[in-house]
N, C-alpha and C positions, 0 to 999 in steps of 0.2 A: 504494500500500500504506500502510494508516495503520498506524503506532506507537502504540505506549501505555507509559508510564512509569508502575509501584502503585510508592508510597510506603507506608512505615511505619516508623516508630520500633521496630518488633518484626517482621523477616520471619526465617523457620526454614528459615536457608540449614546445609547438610549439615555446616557446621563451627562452627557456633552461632547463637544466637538475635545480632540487634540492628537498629540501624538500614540500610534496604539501600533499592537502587531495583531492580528488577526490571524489564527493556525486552524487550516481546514486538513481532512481526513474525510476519506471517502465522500466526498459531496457534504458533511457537514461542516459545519463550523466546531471546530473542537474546544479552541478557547480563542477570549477575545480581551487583551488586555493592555492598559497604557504603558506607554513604554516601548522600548525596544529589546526583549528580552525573548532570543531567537530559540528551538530545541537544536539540536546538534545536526538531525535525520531532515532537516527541511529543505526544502527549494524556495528561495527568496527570492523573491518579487519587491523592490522598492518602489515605490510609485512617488517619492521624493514629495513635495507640495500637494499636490494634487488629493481633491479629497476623494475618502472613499464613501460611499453611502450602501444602506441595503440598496438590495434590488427594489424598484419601486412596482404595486399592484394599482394595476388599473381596472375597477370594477365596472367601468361605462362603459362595455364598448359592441361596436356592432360591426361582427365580425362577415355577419350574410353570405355565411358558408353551412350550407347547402343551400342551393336552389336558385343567390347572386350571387356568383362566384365572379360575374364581373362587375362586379361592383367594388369587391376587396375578397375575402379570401384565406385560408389560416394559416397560407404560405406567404401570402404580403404583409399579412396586419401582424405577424407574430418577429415577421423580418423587422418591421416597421418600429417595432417595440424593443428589442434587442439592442437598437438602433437608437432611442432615445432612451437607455436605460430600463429596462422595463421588465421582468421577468417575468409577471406574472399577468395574466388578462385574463378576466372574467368575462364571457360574451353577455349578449343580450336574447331576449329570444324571440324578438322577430327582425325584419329585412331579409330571414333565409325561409326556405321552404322544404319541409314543411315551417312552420315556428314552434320551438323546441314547448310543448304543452299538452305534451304524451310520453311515456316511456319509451313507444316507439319513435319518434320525432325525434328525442335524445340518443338513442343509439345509432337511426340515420348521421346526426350531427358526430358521434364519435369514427363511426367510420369514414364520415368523409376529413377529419383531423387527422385520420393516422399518419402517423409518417413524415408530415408538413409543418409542423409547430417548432420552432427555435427558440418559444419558451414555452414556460406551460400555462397550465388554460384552465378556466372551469366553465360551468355555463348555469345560468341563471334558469328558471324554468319560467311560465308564462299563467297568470292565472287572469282568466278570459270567461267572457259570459257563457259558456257550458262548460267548464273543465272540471269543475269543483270534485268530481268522481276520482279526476287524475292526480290530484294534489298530493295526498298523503303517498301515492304509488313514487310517484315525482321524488319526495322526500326520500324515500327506499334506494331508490334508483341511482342518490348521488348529487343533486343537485344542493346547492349551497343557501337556494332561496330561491324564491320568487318577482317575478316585473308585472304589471299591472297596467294599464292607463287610465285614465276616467275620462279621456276626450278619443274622439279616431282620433286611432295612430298615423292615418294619411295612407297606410298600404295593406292590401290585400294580406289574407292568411293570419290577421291577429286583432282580434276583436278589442272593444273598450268594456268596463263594468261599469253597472251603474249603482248606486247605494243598495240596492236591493237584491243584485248578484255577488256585492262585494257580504253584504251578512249573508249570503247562504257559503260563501269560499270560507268567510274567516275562523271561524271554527276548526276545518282543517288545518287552513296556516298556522294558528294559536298552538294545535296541536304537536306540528313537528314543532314546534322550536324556531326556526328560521323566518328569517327576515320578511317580508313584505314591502318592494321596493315601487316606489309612486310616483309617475307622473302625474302633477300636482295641476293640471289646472283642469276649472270646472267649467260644461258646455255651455250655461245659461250667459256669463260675462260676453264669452266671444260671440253669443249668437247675437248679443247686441250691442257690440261695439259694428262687430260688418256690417248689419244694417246702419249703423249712423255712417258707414262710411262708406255709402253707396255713390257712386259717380266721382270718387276721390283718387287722385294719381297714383296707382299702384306702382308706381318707377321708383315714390320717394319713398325712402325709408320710415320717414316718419307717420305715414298713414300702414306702413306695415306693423311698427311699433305701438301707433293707436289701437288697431286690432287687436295686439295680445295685450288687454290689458293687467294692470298689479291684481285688480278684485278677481280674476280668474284663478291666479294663482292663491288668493288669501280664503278666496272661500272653500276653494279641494283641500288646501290643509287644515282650515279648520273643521270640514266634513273628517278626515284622516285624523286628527285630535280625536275628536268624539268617539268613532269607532276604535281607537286606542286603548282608550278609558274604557270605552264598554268591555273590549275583547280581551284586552292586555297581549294583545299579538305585536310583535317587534315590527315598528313601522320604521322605515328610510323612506327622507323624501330625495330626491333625484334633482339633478342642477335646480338649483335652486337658483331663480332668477331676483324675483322680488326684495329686495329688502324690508316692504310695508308688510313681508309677514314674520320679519323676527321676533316683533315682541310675543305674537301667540305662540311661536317655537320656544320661547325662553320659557314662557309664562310653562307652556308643558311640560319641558326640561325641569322644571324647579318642583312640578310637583310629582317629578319622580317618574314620569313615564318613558316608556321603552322607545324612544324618539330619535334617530339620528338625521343626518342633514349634511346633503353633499353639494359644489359648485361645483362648477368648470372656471378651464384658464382663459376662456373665452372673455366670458363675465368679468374677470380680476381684471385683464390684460386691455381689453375692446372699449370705449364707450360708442354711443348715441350718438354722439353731437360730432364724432371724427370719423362716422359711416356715411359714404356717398350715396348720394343716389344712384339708381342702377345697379349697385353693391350685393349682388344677390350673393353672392360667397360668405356673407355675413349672415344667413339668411338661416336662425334655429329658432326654436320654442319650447321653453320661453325663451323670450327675446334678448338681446344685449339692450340693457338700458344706461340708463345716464352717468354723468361721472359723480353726483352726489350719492346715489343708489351703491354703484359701486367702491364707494369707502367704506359705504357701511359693510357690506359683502366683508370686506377685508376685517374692519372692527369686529364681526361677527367670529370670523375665524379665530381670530387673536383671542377673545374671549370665551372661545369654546361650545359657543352656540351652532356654528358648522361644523364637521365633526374634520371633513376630508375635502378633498378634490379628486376629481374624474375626469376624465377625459369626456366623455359621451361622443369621441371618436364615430363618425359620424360620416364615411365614405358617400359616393354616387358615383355613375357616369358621367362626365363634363357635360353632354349635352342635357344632362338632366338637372345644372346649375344656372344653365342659359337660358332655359327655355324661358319662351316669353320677351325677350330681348330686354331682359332687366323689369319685368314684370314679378313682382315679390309672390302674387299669387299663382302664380308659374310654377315658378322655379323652384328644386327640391328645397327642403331646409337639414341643415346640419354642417356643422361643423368639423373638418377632418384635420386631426393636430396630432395624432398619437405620438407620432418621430421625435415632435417638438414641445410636449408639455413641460418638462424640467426645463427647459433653458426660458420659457415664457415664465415659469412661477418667479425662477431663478431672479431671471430682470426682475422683476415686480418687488421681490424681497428687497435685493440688494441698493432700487431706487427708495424703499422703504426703510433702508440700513438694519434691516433686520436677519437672522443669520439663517445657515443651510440648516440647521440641525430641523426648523420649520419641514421643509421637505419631506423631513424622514417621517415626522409624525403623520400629514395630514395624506403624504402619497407612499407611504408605504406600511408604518403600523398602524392606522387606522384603516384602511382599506383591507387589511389581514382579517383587522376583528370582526368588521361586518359581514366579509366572506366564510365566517371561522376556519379561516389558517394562520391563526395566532400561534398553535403550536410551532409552524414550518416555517413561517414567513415572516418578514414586515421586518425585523430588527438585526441589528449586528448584536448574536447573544448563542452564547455556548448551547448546542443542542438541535439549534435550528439549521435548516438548507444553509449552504454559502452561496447566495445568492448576493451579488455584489456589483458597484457599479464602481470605476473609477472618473471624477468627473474634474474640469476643469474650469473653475468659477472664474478664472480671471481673462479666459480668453472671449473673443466677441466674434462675430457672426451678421451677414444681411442673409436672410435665409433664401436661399434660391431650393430648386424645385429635386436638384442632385441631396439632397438633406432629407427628404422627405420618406422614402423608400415603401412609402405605403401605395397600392396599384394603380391611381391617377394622383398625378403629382398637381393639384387644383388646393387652393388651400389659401383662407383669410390671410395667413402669418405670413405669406413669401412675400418678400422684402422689407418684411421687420428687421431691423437691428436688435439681435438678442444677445443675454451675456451667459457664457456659462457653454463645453462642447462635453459629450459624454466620449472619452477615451475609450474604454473597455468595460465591457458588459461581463459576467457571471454566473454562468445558471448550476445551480450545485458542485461551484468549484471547477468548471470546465468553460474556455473561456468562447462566447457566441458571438463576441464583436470586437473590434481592434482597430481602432485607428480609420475609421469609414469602411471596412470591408467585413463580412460576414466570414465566420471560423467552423470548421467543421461541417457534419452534416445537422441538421435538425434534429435536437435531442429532448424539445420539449415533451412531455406528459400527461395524462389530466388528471386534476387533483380533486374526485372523488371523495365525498362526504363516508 
């Protein structure tokens, strides 16, 4: 069994940044401690400056394997991830077909992984206006949790619930244990913002952004509060766009309920008022809104009212971001960033003077616990995977589309000036990324409940 000793003058161990040696043994991490205190039997690796972080878990993401495969893919989106640091991705369960909200649907989804994955992967299951039979099987099967919508999802193969299919599911959700993860906004707001904004320039952003408004999102979380309380089933709300719904997220956090709360880099990074018109590549729901909304986003985090960050990675065909000719009600929505989420929080922190050790918690050990791979994942800590990122905070970037490595290189952030380059990625001690080029064959796995 060979040893390996990383060095750095900066690794982002769970009780602060500094100098540490990190000693993995068969894909685990065996000890992780300040210092430079080497065993005799190792193969050293100094990484000199350069910090090390866990591997970071992306739980948002939509991988649209089986069924779009050209859309993205679990040989792009897992490249793609490798690529921005990323070890671990949880998919979503629909954009593929079938959408993973059967036992069988999830074994289709495993077999079409085999073999393709350059990290590992889990998958979300889907709980939809008839499934409720398949839930507890779903739980059996492996699945880490559940995704929901309460508005159409916009595509074929994955229904929405409405309060009255979401109490005949909850019960089973309650039952396993796992998560219930929500797309928060309710259909009555947006049925009538559209109507007010009938014969309004669909080109401008800001009649797209009138569309989705805050009270959509404040009234599904607070329907998602109440069934909380009633069910005591683990709710997660999903990018959270809004800020006018923190205070009833705190307000339920405080009284103890089983409530988590995720953004995107989207949100922290984008405002409102610096999106053009015709800008349909900015173009998710809930919306990017303004730059006052988005401090609070940030406050919220700092204070532990959001728990994480997500990607909600978020692929298409390019003709299906044009359509329309800059017509917002066209053109797909979603956001594709998976390559580039560290280096966009990165900037955001560092213009904040605030440090990486942020990183570790909200993209990599919190995104662990809500998946439950707390035991394997999320931290540099004796016992767990060596899952490992080396990364480069001081260096800077205008991100062009060679950066990207996800299957259409289309994407809000090309030609951002970002700071921060991932050197070398980690997946159980075996190294999947180096220096812009992919290592070895695909050795990811899926991580099974």
């Amino acid at each position: 069994m060979i040893r390996q000793a990383f060095l750095s003058t900066r690794v982002v161990l769970p009780e602060g940044i500094g100098p540490a040696t990190v000693v993995i043994a068969d894909g685990k991490i065996e000890s992780a401690a300040h210092g430079h205190v080497i065993p005799d039997d190792c193969e050293v690796r100094d990484f000199g400056t350069d910090c090390i972080l866990p591997g970071l878990i992306d739980t948002h993401v939509h991988i649209n394997e089986p069924g779009r495969t050209e859309w993205e893919g679990f040989e792009t989106a897992t490249r793609a991830a490798a690529a921005g640091g990323y070890t671990t991705l949880v998919d979503m369960p629909l954009n593929c077909l079938p959408a993973t909200t059967t036992v069988a649907a999830l074994e289709e989804k495993r077999a079409a992984a085999r073999g393709k994955c350059r990290v590992d992967w889990a998958a979300w299951g889907g709980v939809v206006g008839d499934n409720q039979l398949h839930i507890a099987a779903l739980a059996a099967a492996g699945v880490p949790g559940y995704k929901c919508f309460l508005i159409y999802p916009g595509i074929e193969g994955f229904t929405m619930v409405d309060e009255a299919q979401l109490r005949r599911a909850l019960p089973e959700v309650a039952a396993s244990g796992l998560p219930l993860l929500v797309h928060a906004e309710s259909p009555g707001p947006l049925e009538a913002a559209a109507a007010s904004l009938a014969g309004e320039d669909w080109t401008k952003y800001s009649t797209y952004l009138a569309s989705r408004p805050d009270e959509a999102e404040i009234e599904a979380i607070q329907l998602m509060i109440d069934l909380c309380r009633e069910f005591r089933c683990r709710t997660h709300i999903v990018h959270l766009s809004s800020a006018k719904a923190l205070a009833i997220l705190g307000n339920a956090r405080a009284e103890g309920l089983p409530i988590t709360v995720e953004t995107c880099p989207h949100y922290l990074h984008f405002a409102a008022e610096e999106i053009p018109d015709d800008g349909t590549l900015f173009k998710c729901a809930p919306p990017i809104r303004g730059k006052i909304n988005q401090q609070c986003l940030w406050e919220a985090l700092l204070a532990g009212v959001i728990d994480l960050i997500a990607s909600d990675h978020s692929p298409c065909p390019p003709e299906m971001r044009r359509r329309g000719a800059g017509d917002f009600r066209q053109a797909w929505g979603g956001i594709a960033g998976l390559s580039v989420s560290l280096p966009v929080i990165w900037t955001e922190l560092r213009r904040r003077g605030l440090p990486l050790s942020y990183v570790a918690r909200w993209m990599a050990a919190a995104p662990a616990k809500l998946a439950g791979l707390s035991d394997r994942k999320g931290q540099i800590l004796t016992g767990l995977d060596a899952d490992l990122v080396v990364f480069d905070p001081e260096a800077s970037l205008t991100l062009s589309e060679a950066q990207l490595h996800f299957r259409h290189p289309i994407s809000p952030y090309l030609g951002e000036r970002l700071w921060g380059r991932v050197k070398h990625t980690f997946l159980r001690g075996n190294e999947v990324f180096s220096n812009g080029a992919f290592v070895g064959e695909p050795l990811g796995v899926e991580l099974a409940g």
